[in-house]
N, C-alpha and C positions, 0 to 999 in steps of 0.2 A: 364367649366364656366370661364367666364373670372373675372381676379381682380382689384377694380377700389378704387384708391386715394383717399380719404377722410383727407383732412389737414384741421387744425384749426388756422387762421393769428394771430398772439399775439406778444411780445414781445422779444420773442427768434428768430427774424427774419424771411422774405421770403425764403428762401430756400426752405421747407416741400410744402410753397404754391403753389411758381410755380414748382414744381414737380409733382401732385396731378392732380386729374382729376376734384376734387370739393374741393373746398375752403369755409368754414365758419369763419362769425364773433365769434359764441361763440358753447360751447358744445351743447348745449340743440336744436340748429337749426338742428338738427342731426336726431329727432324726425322728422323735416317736409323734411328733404330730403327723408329720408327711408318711413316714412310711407303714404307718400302723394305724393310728387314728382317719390319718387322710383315707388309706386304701380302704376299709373296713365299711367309714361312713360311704364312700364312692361307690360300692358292691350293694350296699343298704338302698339307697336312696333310688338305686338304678331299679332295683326289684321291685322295691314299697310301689312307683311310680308306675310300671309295669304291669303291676298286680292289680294296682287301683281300675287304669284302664281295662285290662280282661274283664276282671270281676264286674265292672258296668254293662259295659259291652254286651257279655251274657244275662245280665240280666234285662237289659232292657229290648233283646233281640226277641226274645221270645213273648214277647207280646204283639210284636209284627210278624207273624206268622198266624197268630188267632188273629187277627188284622182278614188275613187272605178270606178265611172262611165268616166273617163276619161286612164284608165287602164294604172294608173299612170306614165302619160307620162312627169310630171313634168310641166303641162300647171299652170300660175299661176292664181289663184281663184282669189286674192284680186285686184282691181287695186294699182300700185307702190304709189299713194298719201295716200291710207288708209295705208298701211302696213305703212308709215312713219309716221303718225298724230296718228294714232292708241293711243299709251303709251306716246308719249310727248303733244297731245293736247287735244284729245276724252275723255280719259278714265284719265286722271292726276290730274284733279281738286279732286273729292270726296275722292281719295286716300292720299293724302297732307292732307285733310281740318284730314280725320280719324287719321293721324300719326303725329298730330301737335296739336291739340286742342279738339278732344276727350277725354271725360270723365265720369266717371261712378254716380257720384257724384260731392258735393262741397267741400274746403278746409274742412268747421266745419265736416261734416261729415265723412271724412274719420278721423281726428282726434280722433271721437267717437268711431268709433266700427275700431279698431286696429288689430286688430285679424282678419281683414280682407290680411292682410299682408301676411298670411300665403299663400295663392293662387300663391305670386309672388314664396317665398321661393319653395314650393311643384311643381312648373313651369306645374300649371292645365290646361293652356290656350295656353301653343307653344307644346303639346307633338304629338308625330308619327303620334299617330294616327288621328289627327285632320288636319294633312299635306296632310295624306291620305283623308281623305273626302270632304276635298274642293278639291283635283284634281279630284274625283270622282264625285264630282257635275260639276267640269267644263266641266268632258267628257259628262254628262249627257245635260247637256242645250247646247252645242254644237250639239248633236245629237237631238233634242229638233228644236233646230234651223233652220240646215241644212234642213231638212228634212220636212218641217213645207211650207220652201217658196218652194225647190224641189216637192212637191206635190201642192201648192198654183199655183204656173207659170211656172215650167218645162212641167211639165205632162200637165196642162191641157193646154198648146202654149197661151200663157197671149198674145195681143199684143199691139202694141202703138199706138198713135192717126195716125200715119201714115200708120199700115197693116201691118207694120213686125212685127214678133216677136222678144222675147226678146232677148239679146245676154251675152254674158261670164257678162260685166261688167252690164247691165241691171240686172242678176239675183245676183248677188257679191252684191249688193248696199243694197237689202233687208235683207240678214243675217249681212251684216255690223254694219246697225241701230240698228236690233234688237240686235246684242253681245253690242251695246255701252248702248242700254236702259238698259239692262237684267245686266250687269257689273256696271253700277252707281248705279243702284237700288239696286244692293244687298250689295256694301259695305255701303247702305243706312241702312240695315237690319243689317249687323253685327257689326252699329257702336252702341254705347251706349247711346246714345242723339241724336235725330234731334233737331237741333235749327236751325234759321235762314242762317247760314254760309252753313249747312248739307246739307241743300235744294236747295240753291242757285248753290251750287256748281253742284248738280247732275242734275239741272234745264240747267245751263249753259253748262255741258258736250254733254246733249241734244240734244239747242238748237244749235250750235256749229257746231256740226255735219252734222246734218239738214242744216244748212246755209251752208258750204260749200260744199256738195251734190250740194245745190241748184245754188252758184253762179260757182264751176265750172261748169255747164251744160250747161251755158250760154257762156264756153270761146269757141269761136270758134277755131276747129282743136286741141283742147284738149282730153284728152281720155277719161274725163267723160261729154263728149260733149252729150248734149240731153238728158242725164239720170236723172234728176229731172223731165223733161216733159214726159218720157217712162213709168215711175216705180211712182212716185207719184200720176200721174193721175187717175191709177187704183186701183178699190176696192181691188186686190186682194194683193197689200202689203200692204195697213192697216188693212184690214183683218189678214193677216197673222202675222203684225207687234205685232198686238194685242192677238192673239191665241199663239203665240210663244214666248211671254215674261210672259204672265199668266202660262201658261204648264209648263215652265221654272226657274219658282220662286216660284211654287206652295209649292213644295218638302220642299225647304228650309224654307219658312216659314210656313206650318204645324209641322218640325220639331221643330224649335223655341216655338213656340206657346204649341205646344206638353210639352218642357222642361221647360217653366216657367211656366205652370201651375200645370204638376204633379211632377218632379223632378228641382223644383228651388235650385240656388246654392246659398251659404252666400252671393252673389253681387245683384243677383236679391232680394233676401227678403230684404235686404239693401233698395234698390231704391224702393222697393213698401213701405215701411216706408216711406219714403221721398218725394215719388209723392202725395200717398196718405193721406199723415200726420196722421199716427196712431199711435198715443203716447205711447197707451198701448201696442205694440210690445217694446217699448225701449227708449232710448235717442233720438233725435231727430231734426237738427240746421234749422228753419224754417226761410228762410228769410224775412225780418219786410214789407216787399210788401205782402207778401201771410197769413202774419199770423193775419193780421186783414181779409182774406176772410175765413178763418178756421170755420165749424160751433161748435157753443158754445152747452155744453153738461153738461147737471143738473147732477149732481154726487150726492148721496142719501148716 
């Protein structure tokens, strides 16, 4: 583990401060670095890191499976413009918004229940075994994927408005969308709040996508020349768009759903406190918008 600077600026000089990795006005701020700043970024960082590896994982599995049927001659699956937009344009936004501004709670409440602290101490949320399951779900929806539009428009010869059928980048385009849908969506799942930012973001990686699909196909003498009019046009990749990202995200969220209802952890009964406003579980910092819609309760 690594060890990180905490100086307090006063009257025996800067030195300590700029040395330090964090700097405070007085002792007692000490309290909202550890137990609010520290847990927050600890929950943040643990996901971002998680999510990055998934989100690789799936994408680059599914071109080792067009590997099998091409008897791994090293033809390449993606077209060269997805392989390069992939992680700096597609998939970048909802991963930022999760490792910058996700959180599980507000300031007052983690303040309250303290002892939630202990999850960063205990490191419950970066361990082995949780590295192992998201690579394990990325092979999974990769194969999920690949194999979803390979039986959708391989097998049954899809063709275009024109009479051919499809080709390398024709069938590439379909698993493409579905890893960017299936990849925003799910660090949509594993963040700890959708707000408006949440949304947006995994709305914009989307649409994004989509749009450039759509206007390279329009360049002529391009390599994704015509492929919005090939592959869009037909039922069978929104068909499949749709079967392969349901299939795909099923798992993980039955698991979810599974774990906060019969084995919830100190975080989730936290937050169903606090979505729920249920006083008689505990303490509780309601903000003065929501606490005049609270309903009122005859107490005898």
């Amino acid at each position: 583990t690594a060890d990180i600077g905490v100086a307090i600026s006063g009257e025996e000089g800067m030195q300590a401060s700029m040395a330090s990795d964090y700097t405070i006005g007085r002792f007692h701020f000490l309290q909202n670095l550890l137990l609010v700043h520290g847990l927050f970024d600890y929950l943040r960082m643990s996901e971002m890191i998680l999510s990055f590896f998934y989100k690789n994982v799936i994408w680059a599995m599914v071109p080792f499976w067009y590997s099998i049927y091409c008897s791994f001659s090293a033809n390449v699956f993606y077209d060269l413009s997805y392989i390069q937009l992939y992680n700096v344009v597609f998939t970048v936004a909802p991963v930022v918004i999760l490792g910058c501004v996700d959180k599980p709670f507000n300031y007052r409440t983690a303040m309250t229940y303290v002892a939630v602290y202990a999850d960063g101490i205990n490191n419950r949320y970066f361990q082995w075994w949780r590295y192992v399951l998201y690579v394990a779900d990325g092979i999974y929806q990769s194969v999920v994927i690949f194999f979803t539009f390979y039986l959708f428009t391989y097998v049954s010869d899809v063709q275009n408005p024109n009479g051919r059928p499809w080709g390398r980048s024709d069938l590439s385009t379909g698993p493409t969308v579905a890893v960017v849908v299936a990849a925003s969506l799910c660090v949509g799942f594993n963040s700890w709040q959708w707000n408006w930012i949440m949304a947006a973001a995994i709305g914009l990686s989307i649409v994004v996508c989509l749009a450039y699909i759509s206007i390279s196909s329009a360049v002529r003498y391009y390599s994704l020349e015509g492929v919005a009019t090939s592959v869009m046009s037909t039922v069978q990749f929104w068909f499949g768009l749709v079967i392969a990202v349901v299939v795909a995200l099923l798992p993980r969220y039955s698991v979810h759903t599974w774990q906060k209802l019969n084995r919830p952890r100190d975080l989730d009964v936290i937050r169903e406190i606090k979505v729920l406003h249920r006083p008689w579980y505990g303490q509780v910092f309601v903000e003065p918008e929501a606490q005049a819609a609270l309903p009122r309760a005859d107490h005898k």
